[in-house]
C-alpha positions in Angstrom: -131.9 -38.0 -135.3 -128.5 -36.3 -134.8 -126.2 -38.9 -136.3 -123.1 -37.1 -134.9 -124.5 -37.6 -131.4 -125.3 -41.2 -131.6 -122.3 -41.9 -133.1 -120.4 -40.3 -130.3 -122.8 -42.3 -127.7 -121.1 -45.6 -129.1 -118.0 -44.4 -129.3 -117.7 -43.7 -133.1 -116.8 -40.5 -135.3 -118.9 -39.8 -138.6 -115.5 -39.8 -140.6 -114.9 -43.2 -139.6 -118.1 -45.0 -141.0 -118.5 -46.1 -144.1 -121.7 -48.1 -145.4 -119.9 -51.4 -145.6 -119.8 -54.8 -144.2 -116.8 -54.1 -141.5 -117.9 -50.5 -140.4 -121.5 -52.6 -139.8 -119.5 -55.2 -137.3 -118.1 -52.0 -135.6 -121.3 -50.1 -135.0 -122.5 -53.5 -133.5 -119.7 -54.0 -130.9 -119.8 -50.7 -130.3 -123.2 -50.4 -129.6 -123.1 -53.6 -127.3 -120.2 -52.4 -125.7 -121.8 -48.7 -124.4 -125.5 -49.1 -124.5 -127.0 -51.8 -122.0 -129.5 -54.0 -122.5 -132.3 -52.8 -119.8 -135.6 -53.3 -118.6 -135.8 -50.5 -115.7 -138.6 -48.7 -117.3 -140.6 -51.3 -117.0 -140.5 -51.3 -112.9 -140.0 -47.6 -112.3 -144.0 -47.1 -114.3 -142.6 -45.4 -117.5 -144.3 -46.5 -120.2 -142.6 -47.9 -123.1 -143.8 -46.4 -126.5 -142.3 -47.1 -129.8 -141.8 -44.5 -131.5 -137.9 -43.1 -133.0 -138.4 -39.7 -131.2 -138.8 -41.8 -127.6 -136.0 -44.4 -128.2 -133.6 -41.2 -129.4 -133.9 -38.9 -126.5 -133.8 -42.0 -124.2 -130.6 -44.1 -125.6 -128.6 -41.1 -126.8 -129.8 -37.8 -125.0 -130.7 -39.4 -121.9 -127.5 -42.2 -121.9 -129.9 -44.7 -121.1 -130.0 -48.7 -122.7 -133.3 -50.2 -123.6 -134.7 -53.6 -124.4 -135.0 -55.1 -128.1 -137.9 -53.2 -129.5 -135.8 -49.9 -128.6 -132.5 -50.8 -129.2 -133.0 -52.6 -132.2 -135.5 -49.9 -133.9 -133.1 -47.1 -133.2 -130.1 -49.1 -134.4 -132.3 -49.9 -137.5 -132.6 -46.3 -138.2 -129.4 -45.3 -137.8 -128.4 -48.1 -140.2 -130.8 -46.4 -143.0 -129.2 -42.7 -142.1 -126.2 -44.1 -142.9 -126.9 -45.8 -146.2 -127.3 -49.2 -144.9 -130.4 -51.1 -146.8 -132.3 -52.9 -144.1 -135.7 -54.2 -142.6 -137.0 -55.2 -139.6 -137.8 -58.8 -138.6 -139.7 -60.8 -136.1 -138.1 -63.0 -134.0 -139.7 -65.9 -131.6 -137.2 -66.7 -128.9 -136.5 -70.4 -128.2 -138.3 -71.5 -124.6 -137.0 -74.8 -124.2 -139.8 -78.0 -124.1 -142.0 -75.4 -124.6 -141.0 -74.1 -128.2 -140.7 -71.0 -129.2 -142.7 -67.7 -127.9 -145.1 -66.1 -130.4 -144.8 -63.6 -133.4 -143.2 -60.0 -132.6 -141.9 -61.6 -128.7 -138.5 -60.0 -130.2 -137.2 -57.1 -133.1 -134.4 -57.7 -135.4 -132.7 -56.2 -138.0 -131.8 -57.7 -141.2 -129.4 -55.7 -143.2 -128.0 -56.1 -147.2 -125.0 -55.7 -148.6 -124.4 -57.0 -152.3 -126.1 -59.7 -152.8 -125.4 -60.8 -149.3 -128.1 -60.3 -146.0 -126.9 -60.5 -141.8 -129.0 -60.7 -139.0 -127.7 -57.4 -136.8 -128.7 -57.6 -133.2 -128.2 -55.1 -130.8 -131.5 -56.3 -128.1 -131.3 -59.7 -127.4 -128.7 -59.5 -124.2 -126.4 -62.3 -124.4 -125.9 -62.9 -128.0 -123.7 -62.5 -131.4 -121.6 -59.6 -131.0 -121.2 -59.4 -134.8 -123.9 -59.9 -137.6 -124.6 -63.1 -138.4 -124.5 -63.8 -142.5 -127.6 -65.6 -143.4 -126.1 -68.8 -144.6 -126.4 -71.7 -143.7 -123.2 -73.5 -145.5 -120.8 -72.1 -142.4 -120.6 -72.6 -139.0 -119.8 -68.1 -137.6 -117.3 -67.7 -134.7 -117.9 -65.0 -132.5 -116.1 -63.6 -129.4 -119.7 -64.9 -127.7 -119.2 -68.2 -129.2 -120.1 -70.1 -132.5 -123.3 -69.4 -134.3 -125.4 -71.4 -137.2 -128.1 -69.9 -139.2 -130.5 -72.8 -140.2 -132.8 -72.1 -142.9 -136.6 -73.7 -142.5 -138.9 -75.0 -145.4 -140.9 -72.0 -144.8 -138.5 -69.3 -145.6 -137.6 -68.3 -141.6 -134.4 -68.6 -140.5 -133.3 -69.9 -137.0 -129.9 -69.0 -135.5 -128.5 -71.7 -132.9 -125.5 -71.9 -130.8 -123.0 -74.5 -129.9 -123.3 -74.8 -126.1 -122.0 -77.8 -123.8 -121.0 -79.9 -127.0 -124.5 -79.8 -129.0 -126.2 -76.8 -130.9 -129.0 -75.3 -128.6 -131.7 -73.1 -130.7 -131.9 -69.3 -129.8 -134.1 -67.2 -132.1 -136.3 -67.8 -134.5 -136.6 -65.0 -137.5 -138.8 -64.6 -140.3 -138.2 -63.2 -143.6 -141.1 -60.5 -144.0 -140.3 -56.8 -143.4 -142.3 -55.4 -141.0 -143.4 -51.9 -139.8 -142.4 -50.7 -136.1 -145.9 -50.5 -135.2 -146.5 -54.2 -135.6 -144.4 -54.8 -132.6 -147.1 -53.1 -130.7 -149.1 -55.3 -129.2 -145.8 -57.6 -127.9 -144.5 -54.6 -126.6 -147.7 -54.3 -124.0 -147.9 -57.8 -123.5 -143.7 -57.4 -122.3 -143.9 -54.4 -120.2 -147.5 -55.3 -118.2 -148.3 -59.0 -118.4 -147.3 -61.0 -115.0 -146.5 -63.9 -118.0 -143.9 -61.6 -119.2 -140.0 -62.1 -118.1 -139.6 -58.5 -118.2 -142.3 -57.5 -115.4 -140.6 -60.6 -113.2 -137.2 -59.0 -112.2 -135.5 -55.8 -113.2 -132.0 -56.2 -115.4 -129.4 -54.3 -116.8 -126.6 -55.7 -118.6 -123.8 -54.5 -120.8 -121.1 -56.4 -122.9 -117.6 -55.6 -121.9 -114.5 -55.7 -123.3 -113.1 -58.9 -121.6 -117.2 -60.1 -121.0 -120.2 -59.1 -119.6 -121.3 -57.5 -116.3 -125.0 -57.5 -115.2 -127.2 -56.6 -112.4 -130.4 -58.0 -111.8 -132.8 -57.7 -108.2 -130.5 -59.7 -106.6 -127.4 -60.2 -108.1 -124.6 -58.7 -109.7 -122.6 -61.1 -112.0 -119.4 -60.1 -113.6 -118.0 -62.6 -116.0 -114.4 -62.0 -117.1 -112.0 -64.0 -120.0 -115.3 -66.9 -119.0 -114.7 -67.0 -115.2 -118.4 -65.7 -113.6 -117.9 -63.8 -110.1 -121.3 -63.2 -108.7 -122.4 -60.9 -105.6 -125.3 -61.3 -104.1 -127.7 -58.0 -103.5 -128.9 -57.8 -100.2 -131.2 -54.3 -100.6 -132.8 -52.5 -103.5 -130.4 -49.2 -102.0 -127.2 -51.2 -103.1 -128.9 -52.3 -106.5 -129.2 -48.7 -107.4 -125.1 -48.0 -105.8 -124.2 -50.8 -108.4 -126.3 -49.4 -111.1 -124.8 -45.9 -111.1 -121.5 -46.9 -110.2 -121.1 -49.6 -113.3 -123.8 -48.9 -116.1 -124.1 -44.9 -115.5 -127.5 -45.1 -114.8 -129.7 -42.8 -112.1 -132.1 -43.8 -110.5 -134.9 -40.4 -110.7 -138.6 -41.3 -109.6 -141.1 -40.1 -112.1 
């Protein structure tokens, strides 16, 4: 890994970072703000192997975004490069009346400083732009919106957000530290089940400076200081005009 390089790709210089809890919030905004959240492999038929060689050249050499297992694994790494001491966690995401989704459904990344640990969470689209300390004695503002990490009787830890006057669960982590290969099976299970979100609808979104833009199969959506302008795709030609012209990305058939 050529830490220079994926320093530059978010927007960073090596003399600037330090291995501390404010150059940590940085290289989270800065990585949500230049590498999109994406699921394009999925549709174009390129498999989706973890490994820190594959998620390098794609997210750094090759410009590209990624979804959690990516993103977060090759933020993870860069976090140990630069002296950060961290593990990887497995997350359940919140499904409504239907709980939560199983074991290793998403990848984050719990890193310590002191005697203090944050979830940081680069791959999970619409979320904190700034880690989240494991605590659950304050209520975290974020520019995304305000965040509390409940602890369970069993050691996990869920994070929930204050939405529409009540506090709506997101993720669910656990506490063990786990190996990237243990995401494995998930990983299939995301990029070829029909059961999967990811094989449903292709989606590329990116955190911007005043919000969020995304693109999805039939829509692009561009929300702005909270107003949400969305335009409606009428041919899979134009999806890949919008997808060059606002996330940099081309489309190349394999």
């Amino acid at each position: 890994m050529n830490i220079e390089k994926y320093l530059s790709r978010i927007g960073l210089d090596r003399r600037d970072v330090r291995c501390d809890l404010e150059t940590l919030r940085t290289l989270q905004l800065n990585h949500l703000l230049h590498v999109p959240f994406e699921n394009l492999d999925i549709h174009w038929n390129v498999p989706i192997l973890l490994g820190m060689d594959r998620f390098y050249n794609k997210i750094v050499e090759n410009r590209r975004g990624g979804y959690c297992y990516e993103l977060n694994g090759l933020f993870n790494g860069l976090l140990t490069e630069l002296g950060y001491h961290t593990h990887l966690v497995s997350g359940r995401v919140f499904m409504g009346e239907n709980g939560y989704s199983p074991d290793f459904d998403h990848m984050g990344v719990v890193v310590k400083i002191g005697d203090e640990e944050y979830l940081a969470d680069v791959g999970f689209g619409d979320f904190a732009s700034a880690p989240l300390k494991i605590d659950p004695s304050v209520e975290q503002a974020d520019r995304q919106g305000t965040f509390y990490v409940r602890l369970t009787e069993h050691g996990a830890f869920e994070i929930e957000k204050f939405t529409d006057g009540k506090w709506i669960p997101e993720v669910l982590f656990g506490r063990s530290n786990h190996n990237l290969s243990e995401f494995a099976e998930r990983n299939e299970f995301q990029q070829h089940s029909p059961d999967s979100n990811f094989t449903k609808r292709k989606i590329c979104s990116i955190l911007t400076a005043d919000g969020r833009k995304t693109l999805t199969n039939n829509r692009f959506i561009v929300t702005l200081n909270g107003k949400k302008r969305e335009t409606e795709i009428d041919s899979e030609s134009r999806f890949y005009e919008l997808l060059f012209q606002e996330f940099n990305i081309l489309f190349k058939p394999v």
